[in-house]
Structures are given as structure tokens and as C-alpha cells.
N, C-alpha and C positions, 0 to 999 in steps of 0.2 A: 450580224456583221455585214457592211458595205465594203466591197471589194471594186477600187478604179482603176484604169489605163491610163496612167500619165496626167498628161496636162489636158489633155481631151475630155477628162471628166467623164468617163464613159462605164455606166457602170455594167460587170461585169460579172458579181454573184452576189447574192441576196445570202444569208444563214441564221436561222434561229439557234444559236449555240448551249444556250443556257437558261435555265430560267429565271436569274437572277441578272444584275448590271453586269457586264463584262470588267474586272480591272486591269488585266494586263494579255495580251498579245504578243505573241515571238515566233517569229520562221522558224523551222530547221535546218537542219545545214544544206539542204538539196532546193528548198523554196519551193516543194510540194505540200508538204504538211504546215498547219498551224498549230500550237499548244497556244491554249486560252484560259483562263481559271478568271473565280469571281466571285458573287454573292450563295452558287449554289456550292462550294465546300467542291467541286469538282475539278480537274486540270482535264483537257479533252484533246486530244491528236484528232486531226482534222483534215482528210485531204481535200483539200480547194478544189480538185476539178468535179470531184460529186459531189461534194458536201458531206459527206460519210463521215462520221466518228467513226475512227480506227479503233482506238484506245479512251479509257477511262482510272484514272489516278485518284480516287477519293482522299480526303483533305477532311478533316476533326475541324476546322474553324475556315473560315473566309479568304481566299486564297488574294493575296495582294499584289504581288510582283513573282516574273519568273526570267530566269536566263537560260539558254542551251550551253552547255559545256564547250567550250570552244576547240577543244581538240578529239572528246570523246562525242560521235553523233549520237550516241545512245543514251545519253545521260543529261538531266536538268536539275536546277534547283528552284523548287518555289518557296516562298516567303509567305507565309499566315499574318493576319491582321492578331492572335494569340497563338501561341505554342513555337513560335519560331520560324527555322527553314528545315529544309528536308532534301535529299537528292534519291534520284527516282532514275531505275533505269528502264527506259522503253523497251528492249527487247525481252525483259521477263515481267512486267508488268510491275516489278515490286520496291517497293520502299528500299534504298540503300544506308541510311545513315537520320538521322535527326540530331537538331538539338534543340531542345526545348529553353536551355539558358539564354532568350534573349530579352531585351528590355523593349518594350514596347512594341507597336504595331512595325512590321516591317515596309516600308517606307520605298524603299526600291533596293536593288541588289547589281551588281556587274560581277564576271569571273575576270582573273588577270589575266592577260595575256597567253600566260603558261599554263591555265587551268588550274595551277596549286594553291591557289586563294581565291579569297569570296571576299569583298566588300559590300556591306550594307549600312542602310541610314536608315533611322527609326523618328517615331513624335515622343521621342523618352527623353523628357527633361524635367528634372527635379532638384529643389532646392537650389537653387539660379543657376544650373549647372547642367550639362548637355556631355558629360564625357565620355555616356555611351551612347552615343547618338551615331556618330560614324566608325563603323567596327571593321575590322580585316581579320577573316575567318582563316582557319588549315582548311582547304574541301577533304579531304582523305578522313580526317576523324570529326570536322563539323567543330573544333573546340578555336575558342577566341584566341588570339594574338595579340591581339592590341585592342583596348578602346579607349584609350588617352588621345586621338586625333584631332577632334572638336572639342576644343574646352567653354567656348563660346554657350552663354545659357535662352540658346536658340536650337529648333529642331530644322533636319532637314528632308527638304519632297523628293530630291530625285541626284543622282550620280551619273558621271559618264567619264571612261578612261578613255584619253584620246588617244585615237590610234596608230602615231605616230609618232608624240613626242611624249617623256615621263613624264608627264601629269597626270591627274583627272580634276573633274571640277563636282563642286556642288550646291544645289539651291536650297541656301537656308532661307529662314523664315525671317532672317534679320533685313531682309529686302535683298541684298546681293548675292553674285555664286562667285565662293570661293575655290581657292586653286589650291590645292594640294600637291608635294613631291611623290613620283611611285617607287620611291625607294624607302625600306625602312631609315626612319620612325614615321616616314608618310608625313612629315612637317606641313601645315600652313603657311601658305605665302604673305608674310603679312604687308608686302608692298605694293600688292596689284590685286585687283579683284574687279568684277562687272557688276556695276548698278544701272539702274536704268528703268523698273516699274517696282510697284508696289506688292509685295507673296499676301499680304492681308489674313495671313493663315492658309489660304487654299493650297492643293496637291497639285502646286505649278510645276512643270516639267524643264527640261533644257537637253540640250543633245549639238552635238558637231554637225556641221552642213558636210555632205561628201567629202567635197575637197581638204575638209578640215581647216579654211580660212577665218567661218563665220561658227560664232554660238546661234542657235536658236531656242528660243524661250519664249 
């Protein structure tokens, strides 16, 4: 892991984290530690100014994506390329909850705003149909809500709840990210959406610029 200062390009710490590719990265609430997880089946607590692993989270399959709990700092959810997502809490080391009911590789994850749900997207599509491709989880018991969202027979790479207006967006594989309501039944916008390159398949990302003006993809 490559650690920089700004626009100065100036780098700042070197980490050999894992032995496998790295696939997801997330602060915690204080922007001391990092949780990283990847191709070694590990999640790792890492504080940035030594480089020290704090912590170790073993993972049964390839860990894909992870979120910090937005209200609780002791707790995260990571998502499996197989077997699902999981939430874990840091101060005892141990597994809280699993569920293994999910369809396909976990694709990316966000918590709501209020911590009590989990959205996720997955590459689970079958027979031209994608309906559980984007899911909103309970976190408390880890069981589905909804996966009627996406009916579209496209998967998608990556989610982001904007952080100050009900939306979130998503980048399907159909070339555009669409706009979703954050209220149930989480509707599709079917009158506006962002195109503008080609997903080709690949694990293309999208996310808010601070201000929350611009998308970046």
C-alpha cells in the first residue's frame, strides 16, 4: 500500500499488507487505522503511523468489499467473492452475524446512513434477469429486504449513497450509473441516468466528489 500527501504527490508510507492483491480499503472512524482484506482470505487493522497489524479477521473465501459501521466504530461488514457478507466486531475480535444467502460475488457494499441496513450489488445474473443483483440487507440479523431493485438483465461494479440528498447511484455493466430513490421500495429513476464511457465488463468504480457536485468514475 502507497500512502500520499495531497496534491504534492509525496509519498509517505510504503506497506506490505498481504500476500495476495489488495481489493478493498476503508479508514476508521478516527483515520488512524486502516481495514484492508483481499486475495489472502484476511481483513487486517493497520495503524498507518507503524505499519503494525493490530488486528486479524480470517475470512473462509476472498474478501471483496468492506464498510465501517457509520455509527458503531467497533464494527464492519465485509463481503466474500463466495459465502456472502459477515459483520465483525473489533473490540472482541469475533464474527457477529453472517449470512451466507447471497447470490453471487459481492460486488461492493455501503451502510445507510442510520447503520440499520446494508446495500449491496453483486455479478449475479441469470436467465436475462438481474433482480438480485442490488439488495438492501436488515444489519441487526444480516436477512434480505428487498432484491426486486435492479430488474435490468445487467450486473453491477460499485454503489454510493449520496450524502446529502435521498439517492444513491450505481454502475451497471449496461455502460451507465443509475439513480436509485433511498426510501423504500428504493425505485429506479427511469428519467435520468449518467453515461458517458464504456464498463466493458470491468470492476469500474464511481463515487461523489466532496462537495458532492460532480460524480467520479
Amino acid at each position: 500500500l502507497l500512502f500520499f500527501r495531497g496534491v504534492s504527490i509525496l509519498l509517505l508510507f510504503f506497506y506490505l499488507l498481504i500476500s495476495g492483491a489488495v481489493k478493498d480499503i476503508q479508514w476508521n472512524h478516527n483515520r488512524n487505522n486502516i481495514l484492508s482484506g483481499g486475495y489472502d482470505k484476511i481483513v487486517k487493522l493497520t495503524d498507518i503511523e507503524s505499519g503494525t497489524v493490530i488486528q486479524k479477521f480470517p475470512h473462509s473465501q476472498i474478501v471483496t468489499a468492506l464498510r465501517c459501521h457509520p455509527l458503531q466504530s467497533n464494527v464492519f461488514v465485509s463481503g466474500m467473492i463466495k459465502d456472502g457478507i459477515q459483520s465483525w466486531d473489533i473490540r472482541t475480535n469475533k464474527l457477529i452475524k453472517e449470512s451466507k444467502k447471497f447470490w453471487g460475488s459481492v460486488n461492493d457494499l455501503e451502510f445507510f446512513p442510520d447503520g440499520n441496513n446494508i446495500l449491496t450489488c453483486s455479478d449475479y445474473v441469470v436467465r436475462n434477469a438481474a433482480d438480485k443483483n442490488i439488495v438492501v440487507w436488515d444489519f441487526d440479523s444480516l436477512t434480505a429486504i428487498s432484491n426486486q431493485i435492479y430488474q435490468e438483465a445487467f450486473s453491477c461494479t460499485a454503489l454510493r449513497i449520496h450524502p446529502f440528498n435521498n439517492y444513491f447511484i450505481a454502475q451497471s455493466n449496461a455502460n451507465y450509473i443509475a439513480i436509485f430513490g433511498m426510501n423504500k421500495p428504493w425505485k429506479l429513476d427511469k428519467r435520468k441516468r449518467f453515461e458517458g464511457h464504456l464498463v466493458n465488463g470491468y470492476p469500474i468504480r464511481c463515487n461523489f466528489s466532496p462537495e458532492s457536485d460532480y460524480i467520479v468514475s
